[in-house]
C-alpha positions in Angstrom: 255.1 126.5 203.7 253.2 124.2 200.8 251.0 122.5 203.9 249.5 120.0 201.5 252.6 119.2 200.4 254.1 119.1 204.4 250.9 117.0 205.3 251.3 114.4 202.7 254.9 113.7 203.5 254.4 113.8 207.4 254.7 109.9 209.1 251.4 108.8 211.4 254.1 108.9 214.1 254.3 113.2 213.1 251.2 113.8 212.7 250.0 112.1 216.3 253.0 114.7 217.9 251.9 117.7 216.0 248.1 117.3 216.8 249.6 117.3 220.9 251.4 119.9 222.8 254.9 119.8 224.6 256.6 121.5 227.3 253.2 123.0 228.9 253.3 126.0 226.1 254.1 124.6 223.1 253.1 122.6 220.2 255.4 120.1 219.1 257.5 120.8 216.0 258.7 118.6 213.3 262.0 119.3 212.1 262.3 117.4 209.7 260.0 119.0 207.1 260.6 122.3 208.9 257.9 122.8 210.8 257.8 125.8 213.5 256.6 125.3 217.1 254.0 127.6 218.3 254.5 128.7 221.6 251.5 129.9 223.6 251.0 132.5 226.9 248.0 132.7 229.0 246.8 136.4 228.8 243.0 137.4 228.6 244.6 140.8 230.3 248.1 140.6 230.5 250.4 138.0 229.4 252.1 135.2 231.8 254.9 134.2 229.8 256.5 131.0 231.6 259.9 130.0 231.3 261.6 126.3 231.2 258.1 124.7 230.5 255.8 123.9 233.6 253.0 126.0 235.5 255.9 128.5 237.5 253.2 131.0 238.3 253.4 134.8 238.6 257.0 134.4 240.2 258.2 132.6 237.1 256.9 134.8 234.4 258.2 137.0 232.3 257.6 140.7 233.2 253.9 141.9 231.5 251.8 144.9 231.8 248.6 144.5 233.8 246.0 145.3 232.0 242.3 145.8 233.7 240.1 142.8 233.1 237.3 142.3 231.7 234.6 142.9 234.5 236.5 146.4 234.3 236.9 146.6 230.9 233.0 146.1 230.3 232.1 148.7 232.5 233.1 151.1 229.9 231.2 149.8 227.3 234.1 150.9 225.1 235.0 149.1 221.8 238.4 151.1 221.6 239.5 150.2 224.7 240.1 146.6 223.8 241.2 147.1 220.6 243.9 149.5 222.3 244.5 146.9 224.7 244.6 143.9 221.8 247.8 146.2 220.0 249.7 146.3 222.6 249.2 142.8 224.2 250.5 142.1 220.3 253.4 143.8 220.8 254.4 142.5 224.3 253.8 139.0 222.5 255.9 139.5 220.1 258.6 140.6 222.3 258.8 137.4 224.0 258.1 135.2 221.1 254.4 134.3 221.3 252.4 133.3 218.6 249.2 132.8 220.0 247.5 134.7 223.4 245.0 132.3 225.3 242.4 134.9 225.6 240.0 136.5 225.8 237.6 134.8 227.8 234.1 135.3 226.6 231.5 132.9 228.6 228.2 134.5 230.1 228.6 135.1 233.3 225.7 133.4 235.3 225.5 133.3 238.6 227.9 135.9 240.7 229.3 133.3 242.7 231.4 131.9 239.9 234.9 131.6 240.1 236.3 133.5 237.3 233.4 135.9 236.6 236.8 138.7 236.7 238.2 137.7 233.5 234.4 137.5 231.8 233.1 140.7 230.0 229.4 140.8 231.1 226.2 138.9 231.4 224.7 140.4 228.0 226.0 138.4 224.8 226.1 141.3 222.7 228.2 143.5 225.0 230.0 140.7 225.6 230.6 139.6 222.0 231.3 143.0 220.7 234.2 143.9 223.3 235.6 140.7 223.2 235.6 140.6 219.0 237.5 143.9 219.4 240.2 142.7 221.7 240.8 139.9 218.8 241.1 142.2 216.2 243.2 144.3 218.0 245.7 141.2 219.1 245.4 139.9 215.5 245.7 142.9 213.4 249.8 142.6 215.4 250.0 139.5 213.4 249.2 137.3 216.8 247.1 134.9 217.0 244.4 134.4 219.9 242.5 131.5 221.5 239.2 132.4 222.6 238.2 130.5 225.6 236.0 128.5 226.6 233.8 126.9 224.4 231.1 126.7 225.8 228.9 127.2 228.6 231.8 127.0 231.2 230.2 129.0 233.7 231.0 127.7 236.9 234.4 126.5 238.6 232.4 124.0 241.1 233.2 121.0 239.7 235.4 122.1 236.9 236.6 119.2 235.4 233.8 117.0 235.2 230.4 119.6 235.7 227.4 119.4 233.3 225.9 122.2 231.9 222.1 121.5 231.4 220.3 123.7 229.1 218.0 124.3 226.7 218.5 124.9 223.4 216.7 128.1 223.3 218.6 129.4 226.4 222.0 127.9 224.6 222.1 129.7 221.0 220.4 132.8 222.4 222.8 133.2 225.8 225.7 131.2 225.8 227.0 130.3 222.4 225.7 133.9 220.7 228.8 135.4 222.1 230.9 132.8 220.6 229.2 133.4 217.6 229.8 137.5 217.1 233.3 136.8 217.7 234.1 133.7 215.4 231.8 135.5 212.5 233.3 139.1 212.8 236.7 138.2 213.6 238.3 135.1 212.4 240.2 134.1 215.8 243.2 131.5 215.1 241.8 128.9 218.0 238.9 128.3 220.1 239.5 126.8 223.0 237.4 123.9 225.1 236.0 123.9 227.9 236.4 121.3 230.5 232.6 121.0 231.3 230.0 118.8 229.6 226.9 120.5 227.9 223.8 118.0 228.3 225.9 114.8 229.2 228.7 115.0 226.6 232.0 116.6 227.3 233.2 119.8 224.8 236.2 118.1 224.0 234.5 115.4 222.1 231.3 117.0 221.2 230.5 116.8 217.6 227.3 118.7 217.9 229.5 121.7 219.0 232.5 121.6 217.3 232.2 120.4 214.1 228.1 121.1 213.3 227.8 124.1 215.3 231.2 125.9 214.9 232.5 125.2 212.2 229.6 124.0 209.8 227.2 126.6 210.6 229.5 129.5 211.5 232.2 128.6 209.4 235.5 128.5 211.6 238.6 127.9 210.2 241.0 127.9 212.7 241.8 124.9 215.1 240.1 124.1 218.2 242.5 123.1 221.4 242.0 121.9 224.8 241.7 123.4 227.7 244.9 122.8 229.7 243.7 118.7 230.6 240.5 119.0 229.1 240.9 115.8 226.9 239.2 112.1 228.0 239.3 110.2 224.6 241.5 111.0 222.5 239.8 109.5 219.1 236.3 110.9 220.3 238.1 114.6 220.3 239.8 113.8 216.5 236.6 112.6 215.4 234.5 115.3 216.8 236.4 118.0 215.4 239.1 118.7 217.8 242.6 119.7 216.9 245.1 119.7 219.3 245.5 118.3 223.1 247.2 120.6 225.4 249.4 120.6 227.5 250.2 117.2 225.3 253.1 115.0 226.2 250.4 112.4 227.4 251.4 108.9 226.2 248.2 107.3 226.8 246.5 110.0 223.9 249.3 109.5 221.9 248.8 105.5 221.9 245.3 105.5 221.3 245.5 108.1 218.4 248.1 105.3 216.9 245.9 102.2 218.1 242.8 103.7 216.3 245.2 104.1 213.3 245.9 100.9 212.8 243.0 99.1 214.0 240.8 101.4 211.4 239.0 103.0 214.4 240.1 106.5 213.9 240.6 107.7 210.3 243.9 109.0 208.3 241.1 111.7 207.4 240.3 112.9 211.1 243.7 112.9 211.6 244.9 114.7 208.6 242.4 117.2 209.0 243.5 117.7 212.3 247.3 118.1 211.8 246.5 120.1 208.6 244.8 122.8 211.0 247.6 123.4 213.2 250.1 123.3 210.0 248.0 125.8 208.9 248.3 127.8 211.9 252.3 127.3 212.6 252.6 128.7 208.6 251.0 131.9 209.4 251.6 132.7 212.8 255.3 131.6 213.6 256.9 134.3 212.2 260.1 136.4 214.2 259.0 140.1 214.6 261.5 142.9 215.9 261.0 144.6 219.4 258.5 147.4 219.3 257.5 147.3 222.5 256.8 150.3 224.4 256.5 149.7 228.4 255.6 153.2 229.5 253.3 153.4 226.5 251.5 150.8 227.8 251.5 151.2 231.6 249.6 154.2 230.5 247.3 152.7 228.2 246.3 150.6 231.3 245.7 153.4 233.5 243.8 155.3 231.1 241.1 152.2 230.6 240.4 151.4 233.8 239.9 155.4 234.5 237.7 155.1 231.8 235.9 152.7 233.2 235.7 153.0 236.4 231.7 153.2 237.4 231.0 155.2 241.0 227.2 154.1 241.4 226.8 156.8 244.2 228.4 160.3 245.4 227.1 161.6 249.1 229.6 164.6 248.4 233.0 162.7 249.4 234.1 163.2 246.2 236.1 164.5 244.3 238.9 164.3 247.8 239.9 167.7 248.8 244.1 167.9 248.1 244.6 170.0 251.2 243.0 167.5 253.4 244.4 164.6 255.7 242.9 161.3 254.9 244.0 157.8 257.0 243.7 154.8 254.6 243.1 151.6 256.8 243.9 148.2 255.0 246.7 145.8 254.0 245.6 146.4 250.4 246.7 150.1 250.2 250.2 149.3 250.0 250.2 145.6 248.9 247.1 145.7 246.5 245.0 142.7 244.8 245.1 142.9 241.4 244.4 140.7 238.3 242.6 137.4 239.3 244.1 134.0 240.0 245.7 131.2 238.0 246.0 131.9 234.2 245.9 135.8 235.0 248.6 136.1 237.2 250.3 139.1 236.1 254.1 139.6 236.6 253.6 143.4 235.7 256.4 146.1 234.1 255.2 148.5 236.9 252.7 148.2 239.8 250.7 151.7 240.7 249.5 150.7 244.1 246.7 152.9 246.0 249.7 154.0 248.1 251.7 154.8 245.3 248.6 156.8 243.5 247.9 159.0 246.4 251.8 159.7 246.7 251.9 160.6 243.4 249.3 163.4 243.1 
């Protein structure tokens, strides 16, 4: 695709669509010039590819592997593992015709309270950063792109749609955007992703300080920045402030005021253009058809061998290793019908589920 060429012969009416998604997954495509849709799957450990369009939860989703997450993954301190775990979440995408993987997550984890501490790597930016820039390369390197989520200091689910994160500057480039940092620098993720907080009164979706001065003039991003899943509040703030696309779009009142500021000269051609050039960008390298190499068993294994690997026993009074001749009585509705993966985005439909019940069986 000549993307200069696409951009300059694109209506305002195009570009508004482009720079917003459609059908819950998707960015909108323009047909007319021949422009792809990207589709997206959440997946910071496994993907939840939905069908039809719409939120349809675990029930809905196409069948995935499981993989540990990242308060596992961490716990190995284990480079490898997530670069293992990035191939094969490539090829899984690829199966099912995703172009980029919303993951991994990468914020700090604060306070142990917080709601989605599971599907964070660690409270140390550089363990954090260097795990999570191996999982991109890994998902990359299988010519899938990733969104790494969420930018920045979303550290907390209390309040998630409207909290403020208050914090020094000090405590800000040396905690909570360093991980953001390692990753963007070392591994050239497709999208960022923003969070639905506000850092120091001004929301992430239309913070200039953070999205254009921050990540992309000092660190140098080239990608495109998206929404959280209704993290936008004015749409011309976002455009102007260096964000690229709302998802999950179809939002007439965002795609009226992009238009409005248009023609009223609030909101500039240039915003715009560099907006829609970003994702045209993205839809010419990443929308591409692959054949099926994926390998179910393969990766089934994969899993279990990671979170073996990191599996951390902090104390041994002699009750292990379990003696094989010796009856044991398991108490607990969680033997057979285990907890796994987190909640929401990480709702895994998996290939295969090895419950404690079925563990035990099996040796």
């Amino acid at each position: 695709m000549d993307v200069k060429a696409v951009l300059s012969s694109m209506t305002t009416e195009e570009k508004a669509a482009l720079v917003s998604g459609t059908d819950f997954m998707y960015t909108n495509p323009i047909p007319r010039l021949g422009v792809p849709s990207l589709r997206t799957s959440d997946g910071p450990h496994g993907l939840r590819v939905q069908n039809e369009g719409g939120d349809n939860g675990v029930t809905g989703s196409n069948p995935a592997t499981a993989f540990p997450t990242a308060a596992c993954t961490a716990s190995g301190w284990n480079e490898e593992n997530l670069y293992k775990i990035g191939r094969a979440m490539a090829s899984e995408a690829r199966r099912y015709g995703v172009y980029i993987v919303l993951g991994p997550a990468v914020n700090i984890k604060r306070n142990p309270l917080a709601g989605r501490n599971f599907e964070y790597f660690s409270e140390d930016p550089l363990l954090a950063g260097k795990l999570a820039a191996a999982q991109v390369n890994g998902i990359q390197s299988g010519g899938v792109g990733v969104s790494v989520k969420h930018f920045a200091l979303n550290n907390s689910e209390n309040f998630r749609f409207m909290g403020n994160s208050v914090c020094d500057m000090r405590a800000v480039r040396e905690l909570y955007l360093k991980v953001f940092e390692r990753v963007v620098k070392t591994s050239s993720p497709a999208t960022l992703m923003c969070a639905y907080n506000k850092i120091n009164g001004e929301y992430c979706s239309q913070n200039k300080w953070l999205l254009t001065d921050v990540l992309r003039k000092e660190w140098g991003f080239d990608g495109f920045v998206m929404t959280d899943w209704g993290a936008m509040h004015d749409r011309v703030a976002s455009l102007q402030a260096g964000l690229d696309l709302e998802m999950p779009g179809d939002t007439d009142i965002c795609r009226r005021q992009i238009l409005d500021g248009i023609a009223s000269g609030g909101l500039s051609m240039a915003d715009l253009d560099r907006a829609a050039e970003n994702i045209l960008r993205a839809a010419d390298k990443y929308a591409k058809n692959f054949s099926d190499d994926c390998d179910e068993e393969a990766d089934d294994k994969l899993a279990c061998e990671v979170a073996e690997d990191c599996a951390v026993l902090l104390k041994n009074d002699g009750f292990l290793p379990l003696d094989a001749g010796e009856e044991l009585a398991v108490v607990g509705d969680l033997f057979e019908n285990m907890r796994y993966q987190g909640a929401g985005s990480s709702m895994i439909n998996p290939f295969r589920l090895t419950t404690p019940r079925r563990a035990f069986d099996d040796v």
